[in-house]
N, C-alpha and C positions, 0 to 999 in steps of 0.2 A: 504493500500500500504506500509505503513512503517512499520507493523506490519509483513508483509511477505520479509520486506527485512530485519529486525532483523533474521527473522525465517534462510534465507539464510545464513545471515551471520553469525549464530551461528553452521548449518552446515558447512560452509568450513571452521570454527575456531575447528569441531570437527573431520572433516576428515583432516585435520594439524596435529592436535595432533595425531591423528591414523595412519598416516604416521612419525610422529617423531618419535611416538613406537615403529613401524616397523625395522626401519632404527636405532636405538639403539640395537635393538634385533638383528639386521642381524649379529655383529661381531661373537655373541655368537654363533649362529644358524651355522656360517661357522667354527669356529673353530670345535664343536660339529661333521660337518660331514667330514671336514678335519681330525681329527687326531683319531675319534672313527666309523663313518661307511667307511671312505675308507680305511680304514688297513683291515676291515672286507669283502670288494667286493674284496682289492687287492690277499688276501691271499685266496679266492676263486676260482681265476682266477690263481697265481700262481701254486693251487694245482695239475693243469692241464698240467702244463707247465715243460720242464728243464729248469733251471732258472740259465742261464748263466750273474752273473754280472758284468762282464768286455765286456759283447757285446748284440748279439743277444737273444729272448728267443723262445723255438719252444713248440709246442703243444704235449705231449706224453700220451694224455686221463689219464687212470685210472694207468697207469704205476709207480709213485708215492705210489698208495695206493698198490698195489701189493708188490713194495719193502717194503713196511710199515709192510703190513700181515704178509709177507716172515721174518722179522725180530724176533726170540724169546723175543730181549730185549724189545720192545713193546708189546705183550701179557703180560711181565713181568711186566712191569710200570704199566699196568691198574693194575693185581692182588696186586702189591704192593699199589695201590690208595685205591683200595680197601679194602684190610688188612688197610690198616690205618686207612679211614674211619670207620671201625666196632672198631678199637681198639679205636679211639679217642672218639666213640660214646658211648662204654662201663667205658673208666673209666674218660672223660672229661663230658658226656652231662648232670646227675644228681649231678653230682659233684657242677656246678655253681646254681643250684637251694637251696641246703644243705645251701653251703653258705650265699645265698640271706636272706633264712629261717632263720637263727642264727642273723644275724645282724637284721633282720627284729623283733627280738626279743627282742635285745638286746635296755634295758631301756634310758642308758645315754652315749655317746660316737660315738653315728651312724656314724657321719662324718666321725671320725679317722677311725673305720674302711672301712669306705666305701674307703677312700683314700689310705690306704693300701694295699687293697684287688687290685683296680685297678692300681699301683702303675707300675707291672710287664707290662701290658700294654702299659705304655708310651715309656717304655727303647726300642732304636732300636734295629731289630731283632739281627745284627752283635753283637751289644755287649751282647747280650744274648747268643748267638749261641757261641760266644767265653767262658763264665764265664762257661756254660753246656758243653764247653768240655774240662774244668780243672774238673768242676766235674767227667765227666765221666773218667776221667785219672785211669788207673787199676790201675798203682802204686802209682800215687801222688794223686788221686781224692780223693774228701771228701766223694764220695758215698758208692768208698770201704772202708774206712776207718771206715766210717759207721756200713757194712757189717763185717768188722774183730772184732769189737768191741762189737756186737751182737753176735760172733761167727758164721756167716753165710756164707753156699760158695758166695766166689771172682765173679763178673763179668765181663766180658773183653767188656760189653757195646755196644759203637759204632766198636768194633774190632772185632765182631763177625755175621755171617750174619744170628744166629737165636734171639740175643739180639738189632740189630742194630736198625730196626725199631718200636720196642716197646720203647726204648731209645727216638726216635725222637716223638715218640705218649708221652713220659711223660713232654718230654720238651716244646712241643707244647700247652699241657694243664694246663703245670704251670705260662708260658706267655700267655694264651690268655683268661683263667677262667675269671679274674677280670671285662673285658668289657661283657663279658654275664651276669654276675652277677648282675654286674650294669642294667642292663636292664628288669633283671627280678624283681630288687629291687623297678625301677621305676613302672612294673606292680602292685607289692603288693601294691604300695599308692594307688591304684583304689578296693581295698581290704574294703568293708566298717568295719570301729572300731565297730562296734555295734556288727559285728559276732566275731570277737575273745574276748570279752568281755562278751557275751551270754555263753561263750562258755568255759571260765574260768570261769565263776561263776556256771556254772554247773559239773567245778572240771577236764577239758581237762587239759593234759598235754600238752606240748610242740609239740608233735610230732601226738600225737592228733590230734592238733590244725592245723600243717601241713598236714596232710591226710586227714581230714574231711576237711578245709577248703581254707589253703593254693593250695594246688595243684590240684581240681576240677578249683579254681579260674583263674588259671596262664596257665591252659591246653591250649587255644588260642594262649597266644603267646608260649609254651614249646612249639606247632606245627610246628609254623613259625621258633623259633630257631633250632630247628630239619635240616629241610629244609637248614637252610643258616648253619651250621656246615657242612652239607654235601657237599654243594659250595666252603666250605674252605677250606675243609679238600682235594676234588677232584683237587685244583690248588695248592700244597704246592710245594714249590721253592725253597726257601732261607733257610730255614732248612736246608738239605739236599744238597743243592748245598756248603754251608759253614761246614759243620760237616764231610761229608760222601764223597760227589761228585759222591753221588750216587752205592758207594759200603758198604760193602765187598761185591765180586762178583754180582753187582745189585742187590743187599740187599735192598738198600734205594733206587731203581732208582726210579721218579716221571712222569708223563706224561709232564709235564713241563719243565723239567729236560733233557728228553729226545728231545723233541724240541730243547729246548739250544743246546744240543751235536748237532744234526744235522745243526742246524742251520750256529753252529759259530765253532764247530771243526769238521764236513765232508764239510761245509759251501754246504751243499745241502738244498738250502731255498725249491725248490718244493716240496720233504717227509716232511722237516718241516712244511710247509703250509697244509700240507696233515694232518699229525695229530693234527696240529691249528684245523683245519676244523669237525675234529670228536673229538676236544675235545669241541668246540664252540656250537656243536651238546647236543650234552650231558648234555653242562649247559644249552639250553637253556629250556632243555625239564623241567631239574630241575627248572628253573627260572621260569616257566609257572605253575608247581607245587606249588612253594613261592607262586607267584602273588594269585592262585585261595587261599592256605590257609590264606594268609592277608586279600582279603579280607571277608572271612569266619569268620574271627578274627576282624573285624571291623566290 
């Protein structure tokens, strides 16, 4: 008898605790679907709608995405998403492995440069986005300056709408290398020393050692960062919103960009909700892509 009433009262001592979990848990849980899944039902239901907010809102179906289609500077934004993507893919995505590779080599000083290299990461975008566009200055920037001193034609940079966005692709990859870097730096420690040791005593050189061994190893996650460079590259914002504002002539416009303008300068929230909605589409399908190579990668 005493034995099944300890047994009880170790029960309601543990569904206590499993209800204090709960109810600890719940703040988060509501925050969670307060400010991340009902922006996400809202702007679903806004897509549908004219979205009058000083009063009423009425139902206009697919009217929204029609104006959206009908728009060239949206067919524009995606092809500009996508120009960026394949530019940031070609001269940012081996570039942070190069790196990784070199430091991963290097005998005495790892930390310095590991702290260096991700240094450009820390700095917020603004003052980034500002210091790159003294650089890009035709007349006063350091770039032409550069450029004159090499003897090479001038570039007008961000001033031109076939230089503009390759501009925002160089600056993009000179702030955001150092944290992939880092990531991939952390992959080589899973690198066992026994192969690049094997591997210099049978006379590999550096790059060798990289191609046979290095980058076979690192393929898992270069898949996964593949994957999430194109997530980033697909929402870029701030760039472009501070540099460009999305010209010369929609040069730089961004899908993000272009929600902003609709959003808070036609302040037509419904086309904006509309292209929230097919940009939300898009990443998720990528995002369903990441998940299955992660865990392929684990």
């Amino acid at each position: 008898m005493v034995k099944e009433k300890n047994q009880v009262g170790k029960m309601a001592t543990h569904e206590r605790k499993k209800l204090m979990g709960y109810l600890f848990l719940l703040p988060a849980v509501a925050s969670f679907l307060y400010f991340v899944w009902y922006p996400v039902v809202l702007t679903f239901t806004m897509s549908f709608q004219r979205v009058n907010l000083a009063g009423a809102t009425s139902f206009v179906g697919l009217a929204n995405f029609k104006t959206l289609f009908a728009d060239p500077v949206f067919a524009k934004a995606w092809a500009n998403a996508g120009q960026f993507t394949v530019l940031s893919l070609i001269i940012g995505y081996l570039f942070p492995v190069i790196i990784a590779v070199l430091i991963n080599e290097v005998r005495y000083g790892q930390a310095f440069f590991r702290i260096s290299v991700y240094l450009p990461r820390v700095a917020p975008t603004v003052a980034v986005s500002i210091l790159w566009l003294w650089l890009f200055d035709p007349s006063l920037g350091l770039l032409n300056n550069v450029l004159q001193w090499l003897h090479l034609p001038l570039s007008q940079w961000l001033l031109s709408a076939n230089s503009a966005l390759p501009s925002l692709v160089l600056m993009a990859t000179w702030a955001g290398f150092g944290g992939t870097a880092i990531i991939y730096l952390a992959g080589l420690q899973g690198v066992p020393e026994e192969l690049y040791e094997a591997a210099e005593i049978d006379g590999a050189g550096i790059w060798q050692r990289a191609w046979k061994i290095t980058i076979p190893e690192l393929k898992p996650v270069m898949m996964v960062m593949f994957i999430m460079q194109i997530l980033g590259t697909m929402q870029v914002f701030s760039e472009p919103f501070i540099m460009t504002g999305g010209g010369p002539n929609n040069a730089t416009m961004t899908i993000l960009l272009l929600i902003y303008r609709y959003a808070f300068t036609y302040m037509d929230m419904g086309v904006a909700s509309a292209a929230s909605l097919l940009l939300f589409i898009v990443l998720a399908i990528l995002s369903f892509i990441y998940f299955k190579l992660d865990n392929q990668a684990a």
